[in-house]
C-alpha positions as CSV (number, residue, x, y, z in Angstrom):
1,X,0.0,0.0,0.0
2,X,1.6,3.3,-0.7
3,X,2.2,6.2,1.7
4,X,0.6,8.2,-1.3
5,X,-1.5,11.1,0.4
6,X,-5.0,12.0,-1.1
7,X,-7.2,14.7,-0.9
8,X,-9.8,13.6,1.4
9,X,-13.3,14.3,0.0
10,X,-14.3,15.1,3.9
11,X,-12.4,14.6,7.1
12,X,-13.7,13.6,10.4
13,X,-12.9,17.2,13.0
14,X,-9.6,16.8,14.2
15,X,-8.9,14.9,17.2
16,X,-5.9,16.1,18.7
17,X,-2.5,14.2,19.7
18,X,-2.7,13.5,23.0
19,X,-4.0,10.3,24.9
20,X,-4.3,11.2,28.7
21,X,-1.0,10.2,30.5
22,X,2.2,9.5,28.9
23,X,2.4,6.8,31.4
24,X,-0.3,4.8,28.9
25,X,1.6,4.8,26.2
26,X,4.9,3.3,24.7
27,X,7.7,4.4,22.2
28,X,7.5,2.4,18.7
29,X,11.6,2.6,18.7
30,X,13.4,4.1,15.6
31,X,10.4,5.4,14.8
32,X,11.6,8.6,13.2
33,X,14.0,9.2,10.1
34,X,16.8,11.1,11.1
35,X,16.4,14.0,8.5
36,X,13.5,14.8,10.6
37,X,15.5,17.1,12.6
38,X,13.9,20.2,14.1
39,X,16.6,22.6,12.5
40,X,14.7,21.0,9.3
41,X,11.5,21.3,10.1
42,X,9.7,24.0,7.7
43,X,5.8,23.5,8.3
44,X,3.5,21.2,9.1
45,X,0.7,19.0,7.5
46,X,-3.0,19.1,5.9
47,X,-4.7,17.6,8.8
48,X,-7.5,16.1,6.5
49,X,-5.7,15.0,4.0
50,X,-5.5,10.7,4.1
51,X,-2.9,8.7,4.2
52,X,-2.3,5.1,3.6
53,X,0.3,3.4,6.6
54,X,1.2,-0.3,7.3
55,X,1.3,-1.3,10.6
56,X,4.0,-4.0,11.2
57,X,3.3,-6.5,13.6
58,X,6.3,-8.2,15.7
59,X,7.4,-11.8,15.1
60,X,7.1,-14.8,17.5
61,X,10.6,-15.7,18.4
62,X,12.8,-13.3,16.5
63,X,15.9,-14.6,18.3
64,X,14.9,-18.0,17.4
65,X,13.6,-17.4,13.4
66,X,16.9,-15.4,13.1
67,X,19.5,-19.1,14.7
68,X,16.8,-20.9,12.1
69,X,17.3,-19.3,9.5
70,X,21.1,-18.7,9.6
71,X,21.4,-22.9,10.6
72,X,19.5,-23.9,7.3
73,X,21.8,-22.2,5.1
74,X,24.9,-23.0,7.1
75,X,27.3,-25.8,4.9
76,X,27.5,-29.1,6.6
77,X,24.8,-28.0,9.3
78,X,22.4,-30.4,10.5
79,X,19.5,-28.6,9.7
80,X,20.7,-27.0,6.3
81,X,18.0,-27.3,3.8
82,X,15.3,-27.8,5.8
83,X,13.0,-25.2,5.1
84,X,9.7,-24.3,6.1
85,X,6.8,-23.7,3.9
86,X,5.2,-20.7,3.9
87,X,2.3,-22.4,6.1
88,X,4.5,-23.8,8.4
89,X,6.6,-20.2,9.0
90,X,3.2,-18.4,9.4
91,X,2.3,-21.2,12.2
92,X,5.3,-21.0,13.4
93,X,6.3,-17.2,14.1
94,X,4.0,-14.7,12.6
95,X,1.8,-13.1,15.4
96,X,-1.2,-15.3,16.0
97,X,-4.9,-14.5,14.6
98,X,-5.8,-13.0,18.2
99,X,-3.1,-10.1,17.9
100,X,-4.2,-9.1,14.6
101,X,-7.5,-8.9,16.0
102,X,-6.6,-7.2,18.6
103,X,-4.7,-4.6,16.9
104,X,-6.8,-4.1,14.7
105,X,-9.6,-3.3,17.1
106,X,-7.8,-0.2,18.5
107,X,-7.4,0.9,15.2
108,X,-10.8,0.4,14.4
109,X,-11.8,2.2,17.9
110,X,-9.2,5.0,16.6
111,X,-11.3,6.2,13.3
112,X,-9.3,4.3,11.2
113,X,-9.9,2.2,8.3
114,X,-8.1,-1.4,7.8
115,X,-8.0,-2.2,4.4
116,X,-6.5,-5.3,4.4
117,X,-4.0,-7.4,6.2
118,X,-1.2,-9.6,4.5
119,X,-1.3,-13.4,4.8
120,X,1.7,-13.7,7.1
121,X,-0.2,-11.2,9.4
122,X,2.7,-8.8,9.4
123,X,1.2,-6.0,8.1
124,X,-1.8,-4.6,8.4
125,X,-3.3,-1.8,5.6
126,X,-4.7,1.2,7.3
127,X,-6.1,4.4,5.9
128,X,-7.0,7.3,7.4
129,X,-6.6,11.6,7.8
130,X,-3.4,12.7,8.9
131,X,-5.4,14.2,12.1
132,X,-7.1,10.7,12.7
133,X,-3.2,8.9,12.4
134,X,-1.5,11.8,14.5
135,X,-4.0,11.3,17.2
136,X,-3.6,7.4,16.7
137,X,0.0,7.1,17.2
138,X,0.5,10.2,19.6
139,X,2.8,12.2,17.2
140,X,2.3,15.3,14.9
141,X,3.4,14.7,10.9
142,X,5.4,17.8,10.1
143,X,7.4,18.6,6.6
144,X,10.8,18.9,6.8
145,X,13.6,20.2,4.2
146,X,16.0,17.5,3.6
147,X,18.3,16.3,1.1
148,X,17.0,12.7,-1.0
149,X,20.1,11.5,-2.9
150,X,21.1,14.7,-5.5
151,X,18.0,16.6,-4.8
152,X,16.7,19.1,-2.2
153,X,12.5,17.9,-1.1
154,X,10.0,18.9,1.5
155,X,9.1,15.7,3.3
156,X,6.7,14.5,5.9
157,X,8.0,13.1,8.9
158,X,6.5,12.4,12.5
159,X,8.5,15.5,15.0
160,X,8.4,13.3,17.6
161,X,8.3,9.6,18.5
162,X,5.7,7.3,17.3
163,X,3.6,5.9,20.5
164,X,1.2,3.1,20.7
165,X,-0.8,2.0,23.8
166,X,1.4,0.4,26.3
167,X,-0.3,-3.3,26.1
168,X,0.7,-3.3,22.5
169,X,4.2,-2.2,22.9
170,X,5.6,-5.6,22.4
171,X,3.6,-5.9,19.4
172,X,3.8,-3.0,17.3
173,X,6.9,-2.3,15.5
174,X,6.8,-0.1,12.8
175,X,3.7,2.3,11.5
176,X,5.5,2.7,7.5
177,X,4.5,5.6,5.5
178,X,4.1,7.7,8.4
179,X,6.8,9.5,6.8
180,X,8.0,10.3,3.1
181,X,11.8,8.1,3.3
182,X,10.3,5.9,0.8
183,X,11.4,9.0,-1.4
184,X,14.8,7.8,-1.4
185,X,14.1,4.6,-3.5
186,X,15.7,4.4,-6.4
187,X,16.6,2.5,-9.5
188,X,20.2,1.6,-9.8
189,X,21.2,1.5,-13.1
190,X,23.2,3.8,-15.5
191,X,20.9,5.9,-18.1
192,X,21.2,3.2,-21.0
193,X,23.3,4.0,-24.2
194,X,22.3,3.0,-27.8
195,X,24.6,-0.3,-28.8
196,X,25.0,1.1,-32.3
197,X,27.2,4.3,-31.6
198,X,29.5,4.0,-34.1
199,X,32.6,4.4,-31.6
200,X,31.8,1.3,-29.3
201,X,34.1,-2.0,-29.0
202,X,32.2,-5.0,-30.2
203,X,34.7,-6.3,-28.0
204,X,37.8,-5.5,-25.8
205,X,40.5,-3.7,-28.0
206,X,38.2,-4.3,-31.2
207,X,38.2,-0.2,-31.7
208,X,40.5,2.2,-29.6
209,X,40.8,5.6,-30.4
210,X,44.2,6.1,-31.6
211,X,44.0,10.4,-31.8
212,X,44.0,10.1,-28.1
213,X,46.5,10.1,-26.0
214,X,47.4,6.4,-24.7
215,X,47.7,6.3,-21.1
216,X,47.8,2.7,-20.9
217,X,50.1,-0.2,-22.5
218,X,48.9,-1.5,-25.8
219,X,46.3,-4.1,-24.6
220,X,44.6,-2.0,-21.7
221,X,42.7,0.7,-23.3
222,X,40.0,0.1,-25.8
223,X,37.0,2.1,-26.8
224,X,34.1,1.7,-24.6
225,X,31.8,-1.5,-25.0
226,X,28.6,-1.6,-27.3
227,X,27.4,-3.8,-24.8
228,X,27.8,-7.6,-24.1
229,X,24.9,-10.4,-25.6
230,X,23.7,-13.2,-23.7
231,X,26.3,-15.6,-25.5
232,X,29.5,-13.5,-24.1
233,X,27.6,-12.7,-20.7
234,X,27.7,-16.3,-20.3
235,X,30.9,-17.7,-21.4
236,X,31.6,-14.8,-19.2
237,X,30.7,-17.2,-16.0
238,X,31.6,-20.4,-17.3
239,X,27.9,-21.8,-18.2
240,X,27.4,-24.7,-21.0
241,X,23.9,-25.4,-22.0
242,X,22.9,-27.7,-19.4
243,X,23.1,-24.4,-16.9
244,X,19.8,-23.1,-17.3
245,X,17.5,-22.8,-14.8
246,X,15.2,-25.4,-15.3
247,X,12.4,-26.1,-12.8
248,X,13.6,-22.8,-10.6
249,X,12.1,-19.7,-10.5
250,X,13.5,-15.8,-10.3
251,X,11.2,-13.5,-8.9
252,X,11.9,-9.6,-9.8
253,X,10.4,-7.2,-7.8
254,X,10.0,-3.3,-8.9
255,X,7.4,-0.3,-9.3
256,X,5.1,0.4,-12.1
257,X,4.8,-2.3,-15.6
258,X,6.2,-2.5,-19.1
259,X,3.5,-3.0,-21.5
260,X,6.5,-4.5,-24.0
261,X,8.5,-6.5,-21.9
262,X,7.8,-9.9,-23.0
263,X,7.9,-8.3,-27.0
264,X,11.5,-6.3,-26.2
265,X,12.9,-9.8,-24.7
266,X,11.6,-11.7,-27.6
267,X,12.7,-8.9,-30.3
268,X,16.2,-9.0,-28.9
269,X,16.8,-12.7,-28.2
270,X,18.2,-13.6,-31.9
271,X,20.8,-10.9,-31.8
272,X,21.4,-11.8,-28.0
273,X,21.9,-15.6,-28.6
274,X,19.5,-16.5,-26.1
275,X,15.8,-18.1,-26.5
276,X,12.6,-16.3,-26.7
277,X,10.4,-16.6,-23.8
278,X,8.0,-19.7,-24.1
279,X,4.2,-19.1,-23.3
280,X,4.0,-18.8,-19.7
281,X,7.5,-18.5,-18.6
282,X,6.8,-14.7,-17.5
283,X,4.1,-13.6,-15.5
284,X,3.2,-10.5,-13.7
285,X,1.5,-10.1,-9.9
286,X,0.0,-6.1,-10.6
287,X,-1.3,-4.2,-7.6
288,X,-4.9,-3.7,-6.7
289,X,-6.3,-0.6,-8.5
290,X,-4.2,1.6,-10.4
291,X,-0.2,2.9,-10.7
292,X,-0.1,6.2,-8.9
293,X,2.5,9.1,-8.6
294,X,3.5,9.0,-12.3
295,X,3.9,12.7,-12.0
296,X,6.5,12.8,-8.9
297,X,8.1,9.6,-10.2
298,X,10.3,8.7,-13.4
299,X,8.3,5.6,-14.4
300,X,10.4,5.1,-17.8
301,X,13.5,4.0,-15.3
302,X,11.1,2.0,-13.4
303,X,9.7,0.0,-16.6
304,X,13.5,0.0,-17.9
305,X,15.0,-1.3,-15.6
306,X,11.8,-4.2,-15.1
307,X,13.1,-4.8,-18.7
308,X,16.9,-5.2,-18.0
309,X,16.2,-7.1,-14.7
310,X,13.9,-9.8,-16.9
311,X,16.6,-10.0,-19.5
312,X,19.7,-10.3,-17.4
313,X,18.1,-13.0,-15.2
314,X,16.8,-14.9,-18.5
315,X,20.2,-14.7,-19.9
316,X,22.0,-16.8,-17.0
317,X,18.8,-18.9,-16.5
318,X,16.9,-18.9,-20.0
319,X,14.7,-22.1,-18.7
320,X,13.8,-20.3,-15.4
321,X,10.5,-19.2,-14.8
322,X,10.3,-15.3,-14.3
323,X,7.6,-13.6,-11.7
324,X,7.7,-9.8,-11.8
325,X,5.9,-8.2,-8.6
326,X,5.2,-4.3,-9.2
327,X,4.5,-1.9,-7.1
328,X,2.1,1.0,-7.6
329,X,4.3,3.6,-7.3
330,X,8.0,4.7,-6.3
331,X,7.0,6.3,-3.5
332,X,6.0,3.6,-1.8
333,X,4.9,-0.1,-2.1
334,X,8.3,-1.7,-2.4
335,X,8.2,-3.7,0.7
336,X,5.0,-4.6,0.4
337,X,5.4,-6.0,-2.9
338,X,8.5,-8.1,-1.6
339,X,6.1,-9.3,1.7
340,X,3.6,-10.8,-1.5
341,X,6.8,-12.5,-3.3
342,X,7.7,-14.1,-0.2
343,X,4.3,-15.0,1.7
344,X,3.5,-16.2,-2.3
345,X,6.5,-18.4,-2.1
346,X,6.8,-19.1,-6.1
347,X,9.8,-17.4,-6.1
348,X,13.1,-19.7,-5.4
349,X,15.4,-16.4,-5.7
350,X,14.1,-12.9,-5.7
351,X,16.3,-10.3,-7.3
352,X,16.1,-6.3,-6.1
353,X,17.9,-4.0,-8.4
354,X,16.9,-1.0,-6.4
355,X,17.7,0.7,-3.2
356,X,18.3,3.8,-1.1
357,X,19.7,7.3,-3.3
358,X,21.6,8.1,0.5
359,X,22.1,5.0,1.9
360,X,20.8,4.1,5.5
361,X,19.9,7.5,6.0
362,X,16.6,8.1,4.3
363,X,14.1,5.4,6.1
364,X,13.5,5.3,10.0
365,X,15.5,2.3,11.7
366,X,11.9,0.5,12.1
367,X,10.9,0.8,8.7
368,X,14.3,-1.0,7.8
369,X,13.4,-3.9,10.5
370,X,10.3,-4.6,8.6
371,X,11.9,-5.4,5.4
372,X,14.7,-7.3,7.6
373,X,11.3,-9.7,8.8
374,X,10.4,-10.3,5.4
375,X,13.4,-11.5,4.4
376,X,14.3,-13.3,7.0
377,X,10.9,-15.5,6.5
378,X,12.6,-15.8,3.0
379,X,15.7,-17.1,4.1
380,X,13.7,-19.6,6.5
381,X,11.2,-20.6,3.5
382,X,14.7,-21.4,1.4
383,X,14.1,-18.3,-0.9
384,X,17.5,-16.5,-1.9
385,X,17.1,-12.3,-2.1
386,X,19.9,-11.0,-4.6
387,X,20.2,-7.1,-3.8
388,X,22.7,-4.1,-5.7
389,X,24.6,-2.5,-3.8
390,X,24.3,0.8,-5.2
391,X,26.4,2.8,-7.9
392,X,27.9,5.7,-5.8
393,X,30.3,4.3,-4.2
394,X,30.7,5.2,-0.8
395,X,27.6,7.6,-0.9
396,X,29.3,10.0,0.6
397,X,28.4,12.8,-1.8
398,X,24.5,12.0,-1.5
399,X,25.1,11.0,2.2
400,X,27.6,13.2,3.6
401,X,29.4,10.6,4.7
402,X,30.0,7.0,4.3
403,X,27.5,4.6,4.4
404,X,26.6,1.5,3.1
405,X,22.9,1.3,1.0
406,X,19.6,-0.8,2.2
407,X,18.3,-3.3,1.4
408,X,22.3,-4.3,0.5
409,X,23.3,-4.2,4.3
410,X,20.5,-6.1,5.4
411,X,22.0,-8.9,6.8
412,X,19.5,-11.7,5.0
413,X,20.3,-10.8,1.7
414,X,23.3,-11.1,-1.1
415,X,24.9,-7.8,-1.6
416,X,26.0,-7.6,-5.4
417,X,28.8,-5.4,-6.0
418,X,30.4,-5.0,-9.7
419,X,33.1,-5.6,-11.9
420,X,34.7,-3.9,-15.1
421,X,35.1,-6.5,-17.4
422,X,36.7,-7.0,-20.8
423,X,36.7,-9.7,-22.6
424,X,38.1,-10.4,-25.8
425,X,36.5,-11.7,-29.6
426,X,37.1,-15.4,-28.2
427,X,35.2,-14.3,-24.9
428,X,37.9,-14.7,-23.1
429,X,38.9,-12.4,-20.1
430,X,41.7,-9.6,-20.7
431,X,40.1,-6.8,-18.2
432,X,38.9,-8.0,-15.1
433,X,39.0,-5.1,-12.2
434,X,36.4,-3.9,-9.3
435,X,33.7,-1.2,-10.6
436,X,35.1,2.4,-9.2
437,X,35.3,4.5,-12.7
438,X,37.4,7.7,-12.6
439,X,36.9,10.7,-15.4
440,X,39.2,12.3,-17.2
441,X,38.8,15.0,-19.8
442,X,40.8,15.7,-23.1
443,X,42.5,19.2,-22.2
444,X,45.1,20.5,-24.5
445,X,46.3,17.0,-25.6
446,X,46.4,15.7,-22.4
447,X,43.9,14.0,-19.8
448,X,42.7,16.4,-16.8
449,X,40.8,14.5,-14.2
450,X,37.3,15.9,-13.8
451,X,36.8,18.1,-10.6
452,X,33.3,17.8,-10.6
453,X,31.1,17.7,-7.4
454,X,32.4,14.3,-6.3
455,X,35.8,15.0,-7.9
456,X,37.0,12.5,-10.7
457,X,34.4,9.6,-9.3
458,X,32.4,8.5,-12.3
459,X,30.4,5.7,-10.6
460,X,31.2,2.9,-8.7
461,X,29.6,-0.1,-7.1
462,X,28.5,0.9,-3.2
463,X,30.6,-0.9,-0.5
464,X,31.2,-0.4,2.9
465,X,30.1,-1.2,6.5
466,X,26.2,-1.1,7.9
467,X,26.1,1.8,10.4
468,X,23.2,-0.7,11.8
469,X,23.5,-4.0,12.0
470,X,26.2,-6.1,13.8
471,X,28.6,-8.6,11.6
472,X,26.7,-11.7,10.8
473,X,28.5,-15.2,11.8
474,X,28.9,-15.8,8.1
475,X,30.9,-13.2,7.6
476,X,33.1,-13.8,10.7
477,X,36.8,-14.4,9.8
478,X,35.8,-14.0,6.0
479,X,35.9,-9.8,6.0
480,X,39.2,-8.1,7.6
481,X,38.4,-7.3,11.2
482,X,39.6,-3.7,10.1
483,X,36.6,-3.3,7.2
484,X,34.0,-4.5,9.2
485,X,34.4,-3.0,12.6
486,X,31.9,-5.2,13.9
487,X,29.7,-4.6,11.2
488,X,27.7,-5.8,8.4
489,X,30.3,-5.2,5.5
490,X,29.2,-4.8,2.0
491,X,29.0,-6.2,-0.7
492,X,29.0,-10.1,-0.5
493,X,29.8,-10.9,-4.5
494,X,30.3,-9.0,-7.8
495,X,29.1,-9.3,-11.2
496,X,29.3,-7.1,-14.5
497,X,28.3,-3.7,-13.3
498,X,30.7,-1.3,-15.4
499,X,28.3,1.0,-17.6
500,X,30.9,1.1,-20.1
501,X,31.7,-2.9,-20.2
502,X,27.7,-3.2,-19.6
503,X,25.4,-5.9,-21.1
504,X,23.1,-5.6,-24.0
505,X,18.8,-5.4,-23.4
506,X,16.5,-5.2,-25.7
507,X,14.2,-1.7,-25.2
508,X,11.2,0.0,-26.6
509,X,11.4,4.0,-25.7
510,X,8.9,6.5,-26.9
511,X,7.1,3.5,-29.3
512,X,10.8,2.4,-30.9
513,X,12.6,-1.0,-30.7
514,X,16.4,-1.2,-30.1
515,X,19.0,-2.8,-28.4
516,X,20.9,-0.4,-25.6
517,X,24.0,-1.2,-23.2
518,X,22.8,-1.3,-19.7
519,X,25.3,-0.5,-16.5
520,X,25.3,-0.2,-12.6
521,X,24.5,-3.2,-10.1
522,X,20.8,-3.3,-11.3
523,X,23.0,-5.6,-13.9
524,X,24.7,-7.6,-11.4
525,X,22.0,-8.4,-8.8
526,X,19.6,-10.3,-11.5
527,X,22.7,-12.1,-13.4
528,X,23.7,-13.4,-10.2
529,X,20.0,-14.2,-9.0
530,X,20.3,-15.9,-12.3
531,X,23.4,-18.1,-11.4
532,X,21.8,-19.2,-8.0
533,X,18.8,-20.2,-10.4
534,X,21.4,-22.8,-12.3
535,X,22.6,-23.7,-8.8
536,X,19.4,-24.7,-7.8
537,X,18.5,-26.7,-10.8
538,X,21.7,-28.9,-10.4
539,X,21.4,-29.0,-6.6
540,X,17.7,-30.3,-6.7
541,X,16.5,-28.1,-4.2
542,X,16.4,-24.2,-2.4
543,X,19.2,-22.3,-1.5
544,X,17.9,-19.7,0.8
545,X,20.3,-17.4,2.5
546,X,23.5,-17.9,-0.2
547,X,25.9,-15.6,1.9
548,X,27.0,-18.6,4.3
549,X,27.4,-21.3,1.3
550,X,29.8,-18.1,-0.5
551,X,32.2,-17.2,2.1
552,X,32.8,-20.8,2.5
553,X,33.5,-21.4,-1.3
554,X,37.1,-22.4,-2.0
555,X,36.3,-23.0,-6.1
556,X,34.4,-20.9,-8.7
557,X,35.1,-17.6,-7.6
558,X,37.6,-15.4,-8.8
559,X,39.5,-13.0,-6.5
560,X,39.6,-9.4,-8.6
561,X,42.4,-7.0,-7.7
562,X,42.7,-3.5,-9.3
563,X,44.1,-3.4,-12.8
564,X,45.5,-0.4,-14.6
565,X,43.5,-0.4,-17.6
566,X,40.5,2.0,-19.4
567,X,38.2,2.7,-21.9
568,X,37.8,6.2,-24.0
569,X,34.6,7.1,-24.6
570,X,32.4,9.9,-26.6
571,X,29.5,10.4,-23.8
572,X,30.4,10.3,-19.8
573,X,27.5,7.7,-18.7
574,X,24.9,9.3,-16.0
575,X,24.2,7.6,-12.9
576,X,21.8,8.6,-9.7
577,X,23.8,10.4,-7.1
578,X,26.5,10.9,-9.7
579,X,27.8,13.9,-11.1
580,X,29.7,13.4,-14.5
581,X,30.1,15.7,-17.4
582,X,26.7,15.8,-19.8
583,X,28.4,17.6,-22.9
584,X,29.6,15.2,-26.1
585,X,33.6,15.4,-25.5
586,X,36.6,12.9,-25.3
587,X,36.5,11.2,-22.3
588,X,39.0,8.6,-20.5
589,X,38.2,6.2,-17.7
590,X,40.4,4.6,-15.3
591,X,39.1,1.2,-14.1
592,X,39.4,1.2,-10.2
593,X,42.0,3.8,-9.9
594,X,40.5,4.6,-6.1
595,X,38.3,7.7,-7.2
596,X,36.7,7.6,-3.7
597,X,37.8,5.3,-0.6
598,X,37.2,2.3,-2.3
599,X,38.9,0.0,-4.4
600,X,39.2,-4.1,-5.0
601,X,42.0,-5.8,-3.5
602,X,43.3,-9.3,-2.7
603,X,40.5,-11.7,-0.5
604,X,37.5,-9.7,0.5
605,X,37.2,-6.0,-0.4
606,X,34.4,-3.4,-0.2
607,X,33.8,-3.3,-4.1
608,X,33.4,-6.8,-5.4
609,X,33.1,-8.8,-1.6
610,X,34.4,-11.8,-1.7
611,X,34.9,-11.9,-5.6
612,X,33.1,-12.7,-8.8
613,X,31.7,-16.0,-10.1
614,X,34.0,-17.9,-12.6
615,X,33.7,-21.7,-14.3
616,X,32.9,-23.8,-11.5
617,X,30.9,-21.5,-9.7
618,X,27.2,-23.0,-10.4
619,X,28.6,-26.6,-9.5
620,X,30.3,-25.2,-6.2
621,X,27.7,-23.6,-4.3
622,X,25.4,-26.3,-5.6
623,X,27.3,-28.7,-3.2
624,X,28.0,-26.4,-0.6
């Protein structure tokens, strides 16, 4: 349901925020975003406007779901593969029938409407004015000035702490959409370039500019990439024909729907050498009633990235059956669209190739938990999350300072980081280096790195440690003490990422066919969702978490280190929270030069985690 706010045709009079003595009610913790800071507070709210919340119910056992969970994924464990259905998980830990009920009751008694409540009982839909929720949850909804990734936005926040009656304390955990973070959610992909610019490498070294200066040896500076197809994407990880997904399926979760995505895939699958889609390999789950918010929203990086997200997953796993779940709109709906691809339980692997424009920042800590819940039922139901891990790096520009992005630092999913990757006309790797792109500009004969707002960084894949959440016991001994500092340490794995080394997708825009390179870790998330397809077909059975099976793979894996190399191109590639040069020019970029404060290195690093797959990999973690 989306925090979308709606002119209310009438409003019941205004109720006020106060309920008696504080000593009756009880703080909903990490209930408030922390732009919400009274030095940003500019105004407050239409009182009879309506708004649609979630209120998140509290697990059963969290302690105990979370040892589960982490024990069924664990190589060699006793339990490992043992999962629960969704039936049994529900039964199990989701809060029971009565507290729904109960909850739902003082909502009821509060003016409020419940619309609907999800089949795990997690969350419950409520609608209502914006005086009617105030006086509900014992806060006042303000707007405050903040900054959302590389754009200034008045946003609606709670000013103080959410309460709830003190006998629900324990069951309450999050009201979401209460306040505007949801803002923050972005795509994370690199605006796609046409594959048929004339100055593009077919493949590495096939064109290089020779009118340029060459700052690298002969070998290690080409042209930028037209894009890669579906045949070199997977020699590119060691597949044969027998890896293919078969009897698996990927779900993809995202906002809005693509009218042409079946037809794009189709259209481009010749000149990808992969298969068309078969009749009811892809389906969609839509949202009840219509998309909203088309107006504050770019919907055409929605549908696009929908597009790439089905294509890259197909390419890895071409016999995989595909389940899209859309949201309504981009300002909110995300998580509940993830709650119906786990509660539905179709999905062996669910790919996210979206995330936070400023990292942990933007959403309240509670609203984070929620998502956590969901995917930890996945993890216990055997359903593996992919997530990217963002494409600015350290985020520091959008952020102010470093942080790692959610849902990548949740510590139930696979963080995806990305690779630069050039392979040569046999498909065979010469370039192999972590995604963090530096700019330089031609400037009388000679390259001048760009100084723009975030220096020479050009885009890179997000690494770094979770300001939030402790390190998990998988990653124990597998990330340098130093990294981590006790935290959850990002990413986990890398795939193709590099805008400039990207991967081909077929597209419609504005009613016309064509076949564009695609970049950012929007790539890498559903290629590697893809692989853990092909593992699953050859192991026989679910995954669910992959992180513990992949810091304790020896084989299949590649370790990537920096490499001097780079590619000129024509047109610096735009990415959100990026700031590159938009003017046709002559451009060179350095492949993991250290633009920001990351950069790959030998064992784990904070770019590609603990490496990328390689031959072997499918086979490895199918046995792990």
């Amino acid at each position: 349901m989306s925090a979308l706010v709606l002119a209310a045709a009438s409003a019941p009079a205004l109720l006020g925020t106060h309920h008696g003595s504080d000593t009756d009610r009880a703080v909903v913790a990490g209930s408030t975003p922390g732009w919400a800071a009274a030095a940003a507070k500019v105004g407050g709210t239409d009182s009879g406007a309506v708004r649609h919340v979630q209120v998140a119910l509290s697990l059963r056992d969290q302690a105990g779901a979370e040892k589960l969970a982490t024990s069924l994924a664990t190589p060699e464990s006793a339990s490992q593969g043992r999962f629960l259905s969704a039936e049994q998980f529900t039964d199990r830990f989701a809060p029971t029938q009565a507290t729904v009920s109960t909850v739902t009751d003082w909502l009821t008694r509060e003016g409020l409407t419940v619309t609907q409540v999800s089949s795990n009982r997690h969350l419950i839909d409520v609608q209502g004015t914006t005086g009617a929720l105030e006086h509900a949850f014992g806060t006042s909804l303000s707007t405050f000035r903040s900054r959302i990734g590389d754009r200034v936005e008045n946003l609606v926040a709670p000013d103080s702490p959410v309460t709830v009656p003190k006998d629900l304390s324990s069951t309450v955990t999050a009201v979401l959409g209460l306040d505007d973070g949801a803002k923050a959610i972005q795509p994370q992909h690199a605006t796609p370039a046409a594959a048929d610019e004339q100055h593009c490498s077919r493949w590495w070294g096939d064109q290089n500019n020779a009118d340029v200066p060459q700052k690298y040896p002969a070998g290690a500076q080409s042209n930028s990439l037209c894009g890669y197809t579906g045949t070199s994407a997977r020699a590119m990880y060691g597949l044969d024909t027998g890896n293919n997904g078969a009897g698996t399926t990927i779900g993809i979760v995202g906002a809005y729907n693509s009218d042409t995505v079946v037809q794009d895939t189709d259209q481009a699958a010749p000149q990808l050498g992969v298969p068309a889609l078969t009749d009811g390999q892809y389906s969609a789950v839509l949202p009840q009633g219509d998309f909203t918010d088309q107006d504050q929203c770019n919907t055409a990086s929605w549908t696009s990235e929908q597009t790439l997200d089905v294509s890259a997953s197909h390419t890895m796993a071409p016999n995989a059956k595909i389940r899209y779940y859309a949201a309504p709109s981009c300002l909110g709906g995300l998580y509940d669209a993830v709650n119906q691809a786990v509660t539905d339980n179709v999905a062996d692997v669910i790919s996210l190739s979206w995330g936070n424009a400023d990292g942990e920042r933007s959403l309240s800590p509670a609203a984070l938990d929620q998502f956590n819940s969901v995917a930890l039922q996945a993890a216990i139901q055997g359903q593996s999350i992919t997530v990217s891990s963002g494409d600015a790096g350290t985020n520091e520009t959008v952020a102010g300072q470093p942080t790692a992005s959610f849902p990548a630092s949740s510590p139930w999913v696979t963080a995806v980081g990305g690779t630069s990757v050039g392979l040569d006309s046999s498909n065979k790797p010469v370039v192999l280096a972590g995604w963090e792109d530096s700019g330089n500009t031609l400037s009388g004969g000679q390259w001048a790195p760009q100084a723009d707002a975030d220096g020479p960084f050009a885009g890179g894949a997000g690494g770094g440690t979770s300001t939030l959440y402790d390190t998990p016991d998988w990653q124990s001994g597998g990330v340098p003490s130093a990294a981590a500092k006790g935290h959850r340490a990002v990413p986990d794995i890398a795939a193709l990422a590099d805008p400039y080394t990207g991967l081909l997708v077929g597209l419609t825009e504005n009613g016309q066919f064509g076949l564009f390179s695609f970049g950012g870790t929007s790539v890498a998330s559903p290629l590697v969702a893809g692989l853990a397809a092909d593992a699953q077909q050859l192991r026989g059975g679910r995954g669910g978490l992959l992180t513990p099976a992949l810091y304790a793979m020896r084989d299949g894996i590649a370790d990537v280190t920096a490499q001097q190399a780079g590619v000129w191109t024509p047109q610096m590639r735009s990415l959100g929270g990026v700031t590159v040069p938009s003017e046709q020019g002559s451009y060179l970029v350095d492949f993991d030069a250290r633009p920001q404060a990351l950069q790959s290195a030998q064992g784990w690093d904070d770019v590609t985690g603990v490496g990328t797959p390689t031959v072997g990999f499918v086979a490895t973690l199918a046995h792990e």
